[in-house]
N, C-alpha and C positions, 0 to 999 in steps of 0.2 A: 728552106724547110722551116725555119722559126717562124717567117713569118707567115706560114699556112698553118702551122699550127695555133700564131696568135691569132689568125683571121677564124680558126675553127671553135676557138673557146669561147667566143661569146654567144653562136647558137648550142655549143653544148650545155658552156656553162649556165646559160638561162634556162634551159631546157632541164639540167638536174637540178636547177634552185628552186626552181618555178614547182617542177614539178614534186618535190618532198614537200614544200609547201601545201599547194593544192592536193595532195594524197593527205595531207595530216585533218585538212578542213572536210575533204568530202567524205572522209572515215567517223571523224565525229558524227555526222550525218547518219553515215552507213549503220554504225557501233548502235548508236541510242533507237533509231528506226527499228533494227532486230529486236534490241531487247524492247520495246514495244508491239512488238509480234506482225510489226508490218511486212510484208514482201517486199525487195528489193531488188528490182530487175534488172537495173543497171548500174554501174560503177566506172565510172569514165574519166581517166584524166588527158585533158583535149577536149577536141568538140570535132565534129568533121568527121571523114572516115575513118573507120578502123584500120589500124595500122596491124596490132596482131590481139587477140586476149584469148579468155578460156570463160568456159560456163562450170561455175563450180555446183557441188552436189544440192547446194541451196535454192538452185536457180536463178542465183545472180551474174550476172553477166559481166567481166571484167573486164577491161579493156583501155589501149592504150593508141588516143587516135590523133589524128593531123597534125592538127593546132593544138601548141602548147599553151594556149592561152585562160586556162582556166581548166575546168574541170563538173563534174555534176553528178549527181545521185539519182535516179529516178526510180521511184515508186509505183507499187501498182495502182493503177485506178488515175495514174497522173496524166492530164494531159499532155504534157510537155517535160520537159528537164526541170525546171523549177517549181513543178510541183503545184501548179496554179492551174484555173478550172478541172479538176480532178472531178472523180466520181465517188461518193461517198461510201458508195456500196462495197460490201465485202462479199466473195466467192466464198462463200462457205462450201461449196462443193467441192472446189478444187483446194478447199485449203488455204487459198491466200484472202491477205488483209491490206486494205485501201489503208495510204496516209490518211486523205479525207476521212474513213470511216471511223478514225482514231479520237479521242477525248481530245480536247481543249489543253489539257495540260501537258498531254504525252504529246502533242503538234508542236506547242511551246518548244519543249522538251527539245525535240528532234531538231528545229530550224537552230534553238540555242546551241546546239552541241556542237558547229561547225565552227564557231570563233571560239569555244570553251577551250577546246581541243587544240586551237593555234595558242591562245594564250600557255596551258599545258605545253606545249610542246615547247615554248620558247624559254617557261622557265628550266624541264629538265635539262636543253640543250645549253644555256647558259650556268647551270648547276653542273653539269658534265663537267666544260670548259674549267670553271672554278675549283674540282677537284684534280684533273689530269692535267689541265696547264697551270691553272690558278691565275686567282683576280690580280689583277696589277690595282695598286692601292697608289694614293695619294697623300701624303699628309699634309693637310690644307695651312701649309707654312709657305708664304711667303718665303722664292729666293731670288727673285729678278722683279725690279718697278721699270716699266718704262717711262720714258724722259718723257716730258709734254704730254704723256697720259692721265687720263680722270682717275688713274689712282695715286699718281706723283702729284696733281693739284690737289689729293685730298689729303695727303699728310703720311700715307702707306708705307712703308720702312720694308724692304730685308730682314726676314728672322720672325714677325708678326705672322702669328698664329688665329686665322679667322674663327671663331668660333660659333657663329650665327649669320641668320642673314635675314633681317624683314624680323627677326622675332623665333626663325625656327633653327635649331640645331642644324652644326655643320660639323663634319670630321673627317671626310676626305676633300682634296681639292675639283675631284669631279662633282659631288654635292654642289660647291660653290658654283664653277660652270654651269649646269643646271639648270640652279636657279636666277642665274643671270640670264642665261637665254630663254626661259619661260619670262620673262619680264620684259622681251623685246625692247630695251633701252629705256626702262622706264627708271625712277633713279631709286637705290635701294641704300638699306642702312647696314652698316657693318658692326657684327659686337669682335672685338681684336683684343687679344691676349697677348700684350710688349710687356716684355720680363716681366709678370706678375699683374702690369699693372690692366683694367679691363676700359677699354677706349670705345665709343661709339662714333662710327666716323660714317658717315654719307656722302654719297658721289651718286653723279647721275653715265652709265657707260654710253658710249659713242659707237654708231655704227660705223664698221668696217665692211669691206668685200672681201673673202675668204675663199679660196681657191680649195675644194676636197683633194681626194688623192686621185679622185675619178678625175679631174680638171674639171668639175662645176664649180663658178661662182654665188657664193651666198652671202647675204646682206648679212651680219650676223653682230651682237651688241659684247662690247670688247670694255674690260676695267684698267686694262693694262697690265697688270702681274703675269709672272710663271713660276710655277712650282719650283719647292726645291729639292726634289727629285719624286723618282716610282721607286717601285716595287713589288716582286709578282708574290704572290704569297697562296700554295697551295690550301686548301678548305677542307673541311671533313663534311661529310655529306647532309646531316644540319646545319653545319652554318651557310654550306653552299649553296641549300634550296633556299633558304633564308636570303640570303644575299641578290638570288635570282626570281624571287618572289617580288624584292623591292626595287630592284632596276625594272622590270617587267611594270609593277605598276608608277615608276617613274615616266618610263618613257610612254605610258598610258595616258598617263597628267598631260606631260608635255604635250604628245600629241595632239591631245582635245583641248589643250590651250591654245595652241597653235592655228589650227582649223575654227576656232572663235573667232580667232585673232581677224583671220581672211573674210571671215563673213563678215566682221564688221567692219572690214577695210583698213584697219590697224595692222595685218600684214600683207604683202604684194603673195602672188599665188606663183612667183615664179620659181620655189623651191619644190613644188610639187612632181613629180617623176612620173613619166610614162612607162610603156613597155620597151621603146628602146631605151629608156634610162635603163632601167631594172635591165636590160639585157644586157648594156654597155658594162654594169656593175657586177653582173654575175661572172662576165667575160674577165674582168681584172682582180674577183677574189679568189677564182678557181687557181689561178695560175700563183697566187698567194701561200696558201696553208693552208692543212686542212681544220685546225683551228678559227682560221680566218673566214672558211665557209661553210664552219656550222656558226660561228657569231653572227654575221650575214644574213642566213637562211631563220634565225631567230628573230631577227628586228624586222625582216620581209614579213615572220610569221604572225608577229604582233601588228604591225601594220594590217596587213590582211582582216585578222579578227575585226580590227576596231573598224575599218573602213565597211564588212559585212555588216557591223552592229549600228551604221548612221540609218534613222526611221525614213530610207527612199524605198520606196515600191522597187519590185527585182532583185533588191539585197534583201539579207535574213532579218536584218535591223526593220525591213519593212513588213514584212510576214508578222513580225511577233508584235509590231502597230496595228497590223488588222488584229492578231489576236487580243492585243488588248481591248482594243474596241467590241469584240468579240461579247470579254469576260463582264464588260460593261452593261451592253444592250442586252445580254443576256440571247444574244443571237448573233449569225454571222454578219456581215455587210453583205448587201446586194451586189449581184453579179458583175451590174451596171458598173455601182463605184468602184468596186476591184476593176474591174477594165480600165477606167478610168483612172485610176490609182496607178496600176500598172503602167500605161501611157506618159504619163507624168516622171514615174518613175526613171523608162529608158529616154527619156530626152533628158535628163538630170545626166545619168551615168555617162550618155554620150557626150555630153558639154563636158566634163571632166575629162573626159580621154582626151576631148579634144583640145582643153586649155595644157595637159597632162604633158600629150602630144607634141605641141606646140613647143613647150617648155626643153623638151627634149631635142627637137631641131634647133631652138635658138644657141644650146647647149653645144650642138655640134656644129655651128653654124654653116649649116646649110641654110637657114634663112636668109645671110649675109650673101651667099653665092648664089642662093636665084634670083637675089636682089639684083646681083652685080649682073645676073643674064640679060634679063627685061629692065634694065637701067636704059 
């Protein structure tokens, strides 16, 4: 019995992470579409058959179909689920109104609202978390040096209170982790606060391989220290939007430093996760807390937004590049190069699922057992 029920959480658990997710993104969508006065005919999280829904009195179509893999909005006058080769024209007889047949700014508008709405959702859900569980804190004090570590060869002591790094304020020890890891081993300056006195000590960190709690290995850039202890400390609900506003655009930073990093080949692309990652993960936090899988469903959700917001054709990031171009030329782009554009677009998205993919089997190594088949 346990373990049918551990074999059954990782399609449910991906299935409710996934899917609060993409309900949060295709609503932003949904939300700003209305109040622009467009029609929306349908509202789908999945793709594939309909599984069951309802037609509410707006005449939008609800529904909840196959494939958990995503989600979509469609508009009237839309060709397709994304919204691309539409018809411009509005039914003024029947009362409805084309996305295409919308302004410039309210399109903007609409495709922006679907990562708006994930970033939203990740601070309230981590603002939540800060007030009913509360932030576990760090004071960025030195209480362990390890031995033959880049922070034992730089001079680092027990009791040494980091108070900078590079130049910018530090005062918890997750701050410090941070920005070690946006630095990818690159070698940084420490301002340190021993009894009183104020030390600038530089070390360059050493990569390590670091096992998650999932069992993925990650290359990841290590100084040596560990805290000298936590602390959860419940929030009042400014300082905990506050608090969740600045981890939200932390791990925004990081992220797009990170994704720099791989394009210019200063990081390997094997931390990237697929869908059986994200399923494997969703499988192991449900079974967790339910604190553990709204913090979860938060970093999925940022993730999400920022990965909509990259300028590829198919994602929203690439819709509001044609619109840019749009506000420009003072017209739209040819059909032609949106086809094109488009084209471009799904063989990008696809090479990523497929390196994404890839990443995920070597994770669970099944690469190593089809290896050993056809050996």
């Amino acid at each position: 019995m346990d373990q049918l029920i551990q074999s059954l959480s990782y399609p449910i658990g991906f299935a409710v992470v996934l899917g609060i997710v993409v309900f949060v993104h295709e609503f932003g969508h949904y939300w700003v579409a209305r109040r622009c006065g467009v029609t929306v005919e349908t509202f789908s999280i999945g793709f594939g058959p309909e599984i069951f829904g309802w037609t509410a009195r707006s005449g939008t179509r609800w529904k909840v179909s196959l494939l958990p893999l995503g989600g979509y909005v469609k508009m009237y006058g839309d060709a397709n689920a994304s919204s691309a080769g539409g018809s411009a024209a509005d039914d003024l007889e029947n009362g409805k109104v084309s996305f295409q047949g919308r302004p410039l700014k309210a399109r903007a508008a609409i495709v922006a609202a679907g990562p708006v709405f994930n970033f939203i959702y990740a601070i309230v859900a981590l603002a939540a978390l800060y007030m009913i569980w509360g932030q576990q804190t760090t004071p960025a004090v030195i209480g362990t040096v390890v031995e033959n570590s880049p922070a034992a060869a730089a001079g680092l002591e027990p009791g040494d209170r980091v108070i900078g790094i590079d130049g910018q304020p530090v005062t918890r020890f997750e701050e410090l982790q941070t920005a070690v890891m946006a630095g990818n081993g690159a070698p940084v300056t420490l301002a340190v606060d021993r009894d009183g006195r104020m030390l600038a000590i530089g070390l360059t960190p050493e990569m390590v391989s670091v096992d998650d709690r999932f069992g993925n290995t990650h290359q990841m850039p290590r100084i040596g220290i560990a805290a000298s202890g936590t602390e959860w400390v419940r929030q009042g609900p400014v300082e905990a939007i506050g608090g969740a506003a600045r981890e939200t655009i932390s791990i925004v930073v990081l992220t797009f430093t990170s994704v720099g990093e791989m394009i210019a080949g200063d990081r390997g692309t094997e931390e990237l996760a697929g869908v059986i990652g994200i399923a494997q993960m969703s499988g192991e936090v449900v079974r967790m807390s339910v604190a553990t899988v709204i913090w979860f469903t938060a970093m999925l959700s940022i993730n999400l937004g920022l990965i909509n917001l990259l300028p590829v054709p198919l994602l929203d990031g690439g819709h509001l590049a044609f619109y840019a171009a749009e506000a420009v030329r003072g017209r739209p782009l040819s059909q032609r190069s949106q086809e094109y554009g488009f084209r471009l677009g799904l063989v990008l998205v696809l090479t990523l699922m497929v390196v994404a993919t890839w990443n995920d089997l070597v994770r669970l190594r099944v690469v190593d057992y089809l290896s050993g088949l056809f050996s």
